[in-house]
C-alpha positions as CSV (number, residue, x, y, z in Angstrom):
1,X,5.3,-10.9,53.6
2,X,8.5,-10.8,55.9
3,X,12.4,-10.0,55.3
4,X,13.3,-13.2,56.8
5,X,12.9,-16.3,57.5
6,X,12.5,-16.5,60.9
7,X,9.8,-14.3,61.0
8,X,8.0,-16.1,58.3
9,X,8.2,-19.3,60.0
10,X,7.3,-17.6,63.5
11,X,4.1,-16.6,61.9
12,X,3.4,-19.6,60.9
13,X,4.0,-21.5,64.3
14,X,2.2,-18.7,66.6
15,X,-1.4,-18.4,63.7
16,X,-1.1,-22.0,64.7
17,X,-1.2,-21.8,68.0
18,X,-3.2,-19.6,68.7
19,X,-5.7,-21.3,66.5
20,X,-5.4,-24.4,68.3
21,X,-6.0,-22.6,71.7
22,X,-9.2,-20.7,70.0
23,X,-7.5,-17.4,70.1
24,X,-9.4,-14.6,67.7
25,X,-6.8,-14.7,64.3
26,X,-6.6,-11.6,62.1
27,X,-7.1,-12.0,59.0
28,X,-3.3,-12.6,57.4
29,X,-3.4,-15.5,60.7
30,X,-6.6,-17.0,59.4
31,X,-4.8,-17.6,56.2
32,X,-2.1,-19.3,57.6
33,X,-4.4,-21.6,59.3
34,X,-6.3,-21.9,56.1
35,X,-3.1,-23.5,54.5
36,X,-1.9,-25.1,57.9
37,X,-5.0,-27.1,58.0
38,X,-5.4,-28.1,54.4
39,X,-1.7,-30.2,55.3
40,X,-2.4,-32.2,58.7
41,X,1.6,-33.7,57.7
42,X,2.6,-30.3,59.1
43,X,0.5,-30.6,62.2
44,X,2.9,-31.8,64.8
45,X,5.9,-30.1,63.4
46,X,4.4,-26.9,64.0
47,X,3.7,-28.0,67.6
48,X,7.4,-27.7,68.7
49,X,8.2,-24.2,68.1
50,X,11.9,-24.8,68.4
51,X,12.0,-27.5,65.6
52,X,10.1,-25.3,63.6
53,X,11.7,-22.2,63.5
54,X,15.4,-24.0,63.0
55,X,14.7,-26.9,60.9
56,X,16.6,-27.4,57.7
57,X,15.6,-28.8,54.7
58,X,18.4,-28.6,52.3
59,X,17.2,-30.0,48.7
60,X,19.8,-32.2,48.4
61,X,18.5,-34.5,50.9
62,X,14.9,-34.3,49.4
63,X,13.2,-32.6,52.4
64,X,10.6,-30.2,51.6
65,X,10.5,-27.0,53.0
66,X,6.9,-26.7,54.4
67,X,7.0,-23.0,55.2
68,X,8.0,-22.8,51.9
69,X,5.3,-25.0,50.3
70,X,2.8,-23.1,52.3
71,X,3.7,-19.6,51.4
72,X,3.3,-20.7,47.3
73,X,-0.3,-21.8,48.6
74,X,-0.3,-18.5,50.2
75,X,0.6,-17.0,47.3
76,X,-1.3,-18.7,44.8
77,X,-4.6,-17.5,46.7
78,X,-3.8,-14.1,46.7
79,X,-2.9,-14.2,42.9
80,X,-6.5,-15.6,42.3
81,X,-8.0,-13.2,44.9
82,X,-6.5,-10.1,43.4
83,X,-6.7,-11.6,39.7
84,X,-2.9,-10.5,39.6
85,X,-1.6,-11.4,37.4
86,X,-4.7,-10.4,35.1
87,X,-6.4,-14.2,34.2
88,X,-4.9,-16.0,37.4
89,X,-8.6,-15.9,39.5
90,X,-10.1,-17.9,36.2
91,X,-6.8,-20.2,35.5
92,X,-7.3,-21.2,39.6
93,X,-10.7,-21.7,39.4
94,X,-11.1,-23.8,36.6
95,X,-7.8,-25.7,37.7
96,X,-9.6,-26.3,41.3
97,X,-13.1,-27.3,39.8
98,X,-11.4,-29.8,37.7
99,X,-8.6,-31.3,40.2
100,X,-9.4,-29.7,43.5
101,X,-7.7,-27.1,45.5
102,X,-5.1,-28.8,46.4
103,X,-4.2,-31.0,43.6
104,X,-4.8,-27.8,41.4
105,X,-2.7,-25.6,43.6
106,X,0.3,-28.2,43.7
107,X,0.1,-28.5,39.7
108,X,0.3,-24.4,40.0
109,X,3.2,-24.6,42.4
110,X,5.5,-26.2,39.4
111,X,4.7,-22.9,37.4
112,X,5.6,-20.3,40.1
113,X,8.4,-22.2,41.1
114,X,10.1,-22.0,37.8
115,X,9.3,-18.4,37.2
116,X,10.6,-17.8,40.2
117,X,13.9,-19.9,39.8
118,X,14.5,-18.1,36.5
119,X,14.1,-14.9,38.0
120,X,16.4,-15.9,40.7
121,X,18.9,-16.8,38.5
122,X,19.0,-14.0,36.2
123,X,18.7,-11.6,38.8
124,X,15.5,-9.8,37.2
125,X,11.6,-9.9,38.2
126,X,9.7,-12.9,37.6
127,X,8.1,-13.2,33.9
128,X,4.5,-12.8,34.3
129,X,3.6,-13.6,31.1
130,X,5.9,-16.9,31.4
131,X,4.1,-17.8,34.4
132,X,0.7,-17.2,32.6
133,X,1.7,-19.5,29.8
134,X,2.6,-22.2,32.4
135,X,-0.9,-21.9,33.9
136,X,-2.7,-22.0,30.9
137,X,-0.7,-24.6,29.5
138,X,-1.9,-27.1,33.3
139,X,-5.9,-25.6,32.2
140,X,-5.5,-26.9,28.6
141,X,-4.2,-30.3,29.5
């Protein structure tokens, strides 16, 4: 979506924003709000702008990264709106019908964050086909 973080998380926070002051939202904001609004624990953090956009949350303390968190939700929905890769729309739907969105989504998360930390650490594109098993292997449970 963005080169850096900053802009990510300014995204974020101004969508927000504008949402809550009923400002029209394109359609990339209305996503954002989307996700935003399906985690109220992020609610008030998102309120102070200058919180938001220099927080840290370094793993090692066990703080999640919400920006992070809500960019795989991001993610995961445009994977199952654009069926990419090929079978994700039917692995997220039957995932949500049987868990919910959320739960589903969260369970999902585990998957693309390991392909993702793989790829990371060998330095090569993340394994599709890896990430398919994962998925499939949450649907079969």
């Amino acid at each position: 979506m963005y080169g850096n973080r900053d802009q990510i998380r300014t995204q974020f926070v101004d969508a927000w924003q504008k949402a809550q002051a009923g400002e029209a939202l394109s359609d990339l904001e209305q996503q954002l709000v989307d996700v935003i609004s399906d985690h109220p624990e992020y609610h008030d953090y998102l309120k102070d702008r200058e919180t938001a956009l220099t927080g840290e949350f370094p793993p090692e303390l066990g703080t999640s990264n919400p920006f992070l968190h809500m960019a795989m939700h991001l993610s995961l929905r445009d994977q199952a709106r654009t069926d990419r890769p090929a079978g994700t729309r039917q692995l997220h739907q039957g995932l949500c019908a049987r868990f919910g969105v959320m739960d589903a989504e969260h369970r999902m998360m585990e998957c693309l964050g390991q392909v993702l930390w793989e790829a990371q650490r060998s330095n090569a594109a993340p394994d599709e086909s890896a990430y398919l098993e994962c998925v499939k292997r949450l649907a079969s449970r």
